[in-house]
C-alpha positions in Angstrom: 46.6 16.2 -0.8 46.3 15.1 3.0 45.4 11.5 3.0 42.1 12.4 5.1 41.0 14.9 2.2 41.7 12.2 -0.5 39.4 9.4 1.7 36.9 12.4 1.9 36.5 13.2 -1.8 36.9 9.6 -3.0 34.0 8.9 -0.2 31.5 11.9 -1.7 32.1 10.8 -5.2 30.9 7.4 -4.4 27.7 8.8 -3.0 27.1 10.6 -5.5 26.6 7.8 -7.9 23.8 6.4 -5.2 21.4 8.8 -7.0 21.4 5.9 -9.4 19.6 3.6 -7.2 16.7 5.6 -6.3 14.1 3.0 -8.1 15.9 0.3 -6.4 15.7 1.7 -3.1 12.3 2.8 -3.6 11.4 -1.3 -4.5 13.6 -3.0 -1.7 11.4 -0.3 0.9 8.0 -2.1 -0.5 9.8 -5.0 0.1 10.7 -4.9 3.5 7.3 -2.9 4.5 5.6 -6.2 2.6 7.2 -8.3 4.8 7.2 -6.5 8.2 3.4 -5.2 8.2 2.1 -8.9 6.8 3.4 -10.4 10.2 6.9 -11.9 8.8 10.9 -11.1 9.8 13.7 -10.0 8.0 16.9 -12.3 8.4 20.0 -10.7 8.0 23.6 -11.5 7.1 27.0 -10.3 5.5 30.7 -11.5 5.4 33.6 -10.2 6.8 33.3 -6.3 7.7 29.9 -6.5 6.1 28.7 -9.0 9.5 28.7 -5.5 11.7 26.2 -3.5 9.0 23.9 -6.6 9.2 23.6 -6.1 12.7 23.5 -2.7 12.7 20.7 -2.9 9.7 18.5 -5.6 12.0 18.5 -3.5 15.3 17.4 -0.5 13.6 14.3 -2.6 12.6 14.1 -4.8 16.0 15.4 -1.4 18.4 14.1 1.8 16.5 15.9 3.8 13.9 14.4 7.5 14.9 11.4 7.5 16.1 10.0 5.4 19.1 7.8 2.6 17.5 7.4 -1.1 18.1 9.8 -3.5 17.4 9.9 -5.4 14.4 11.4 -8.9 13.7 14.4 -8.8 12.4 17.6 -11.1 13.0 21.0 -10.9 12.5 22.7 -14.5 11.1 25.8 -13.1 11.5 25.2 -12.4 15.8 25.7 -16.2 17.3 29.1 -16.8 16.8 28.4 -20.4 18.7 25.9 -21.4 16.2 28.4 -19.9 13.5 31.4 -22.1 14.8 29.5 -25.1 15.0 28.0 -24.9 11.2 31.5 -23.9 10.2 33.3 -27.4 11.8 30.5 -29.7 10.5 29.5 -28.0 7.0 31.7 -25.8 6.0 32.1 -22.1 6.3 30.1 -21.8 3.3 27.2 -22.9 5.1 27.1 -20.6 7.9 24.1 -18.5 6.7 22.2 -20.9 4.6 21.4 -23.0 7.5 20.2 -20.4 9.3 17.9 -19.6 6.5 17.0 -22.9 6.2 16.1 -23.3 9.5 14.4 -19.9 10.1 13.2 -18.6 6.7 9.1 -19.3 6.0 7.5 -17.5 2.8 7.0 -13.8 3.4 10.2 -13.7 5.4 13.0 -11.5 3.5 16.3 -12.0 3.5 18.5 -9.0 3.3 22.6 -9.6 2.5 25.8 -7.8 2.4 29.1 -8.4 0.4 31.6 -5.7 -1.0 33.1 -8.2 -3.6 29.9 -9.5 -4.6 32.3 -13.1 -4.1 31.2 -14.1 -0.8 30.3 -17.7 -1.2 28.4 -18.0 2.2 26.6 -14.8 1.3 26.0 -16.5 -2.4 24.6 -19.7 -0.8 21.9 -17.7 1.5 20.4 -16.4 -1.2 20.4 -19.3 -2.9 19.1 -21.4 0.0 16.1 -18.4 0.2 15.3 -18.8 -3.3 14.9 -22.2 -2.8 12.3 -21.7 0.3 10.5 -19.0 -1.6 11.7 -16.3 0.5 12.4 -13.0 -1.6 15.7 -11.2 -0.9 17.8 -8.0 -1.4 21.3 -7.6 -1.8 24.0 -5.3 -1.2 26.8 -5.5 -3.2 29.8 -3.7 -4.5 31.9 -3.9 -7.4 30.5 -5.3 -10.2 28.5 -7.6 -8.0 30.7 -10.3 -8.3 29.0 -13.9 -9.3 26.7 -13.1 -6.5 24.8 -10.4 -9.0 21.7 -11.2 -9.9 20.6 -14.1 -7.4 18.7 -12.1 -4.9 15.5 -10.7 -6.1 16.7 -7.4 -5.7 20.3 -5.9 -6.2 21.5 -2.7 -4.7 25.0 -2.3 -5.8 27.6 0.2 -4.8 30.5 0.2 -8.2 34.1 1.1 -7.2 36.8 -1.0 -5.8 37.6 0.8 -2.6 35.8 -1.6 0.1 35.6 1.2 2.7 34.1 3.2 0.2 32.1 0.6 -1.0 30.7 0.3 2.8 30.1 3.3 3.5 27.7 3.9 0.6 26.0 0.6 1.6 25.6 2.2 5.3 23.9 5.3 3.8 21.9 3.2 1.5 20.3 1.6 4.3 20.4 4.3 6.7 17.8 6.1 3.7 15.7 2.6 3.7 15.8 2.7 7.2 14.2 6.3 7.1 12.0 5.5 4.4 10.7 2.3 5.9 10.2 3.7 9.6 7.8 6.7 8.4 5.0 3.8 6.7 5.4 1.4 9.4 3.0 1.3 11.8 4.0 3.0 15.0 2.4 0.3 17.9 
C-alpha cells in the first residue's frame, strides 16, 4: 500500500467516526448563532498547528464562508504574534490566550479552542480564564481530550492519535458548523 493510499483510508476512517458528534455539533451551532445574532464575538485560539484552523475558523465568520453576508465579530488570539511575544516574556507562554480573554471576553462572548492532544496548557488556561468571566466555550479536541476534556462548556472531540488526522476531522467539523451557522445567520 502506497503511503498516499494508507493517509487516505486512515483519513476516511476518522471521518467516519464524526457521525458521532452530530448532537454536539448541532449544540456548539446554537451556540455560536446565540452569541453572534445577540450582538457578541467569538474569540478564537489553538496551539501549535491548531493556531492556522483558528484563523481559518474566525475569517470564515468575520470574511464569509459561502455566501456574501455581513461580517461577524470574530477574532483570532492566535493572529498578533507581537502581543503573543510580549505575554510570553512577561507571563509565560501559558498565558498567551488567557490574557487575551481576559482582556477582550464580556458575557455572551464565546470562546472557541483547538488542541490535538487535548494537553495544551495555554489552550487549558483560556478556557479556564472564560469560565471564570462567564463566557461559554467550545472545544476542539483530539485523543482522549487530554486534561483539557471537560473544561469548556462544550467538547467536540476527534479520538485517534494521528494529529494530521486528528486536524483534518477538526477542519471538516467546523467547515459543517460553518455551513450550518451561515444559512440562520442573518444575511445584512
Amino acid at each position: 500500500m502506497t503511503q498516499l493510499l494508507h493517509a487516505i483510508e486512515e483519513s476516511v476512517a476518522t471521518l467516519r467516526e464524526l457521525t458521532g458528534l452530530e448532537e454536539p455539533l448541532d449544540r456548539a451551532t446554537k451556540m455560536i448563532l446565540a452569541c453572534l445574532t445577540s450582538g457578541h464575538k467569538l474569540l478564537v485560539c489553538g496551539n501549535g498547528g491548531s493556531a492556522s484552523d483558528a484563523t481559518h475558523l474566525a475569517t470564515e465568520f468575520l470574511c464569509r464562508f459561502r455566501e456574501d453576508r455581513r461580517p461577524y465579530p470574530a477574532i483570532s488570539l492566535t493572529a498578533n504574534g507581537e502581543l503573543m511575544t510580549a505575554v510570553c516574556n512577561d507571563y509565560g507562554a501559558d498565558e498567551i490566550f488567557a490574557r487575551q480573554v481576559w482582556g477582550l471576553a464580556e458575557p455572551g462572548d464565546l470562546l472557541i479552542a483547538f488542541t490535538t492532544s487535548g494537553k495544551s496548557k495555554n489552550v487549558l488556561r483560556a478556557l479556564e480564564e472564560a469560565g471564570r468571566k462567564g463566557v461559554e466555550s467550545i472545544c476542539f479536541l483530539g485523543r482522549d481530550g487530554g486534561f483539557t476534556r471537560g473544561v469548556a462548556t462544550l467538547d467536540l472531540i476527534v479520538s485517534g492519535n494521528n494529529t494530521a488526522r486528528i486536524q483534518e476531522g477538526h477542519q471538516i467539523l467546523f467547515h459543517a458548523l460553518c455551513e450550518m451557522v451561515e444559512e440562520k445567520l442573518p444575511k445584512s
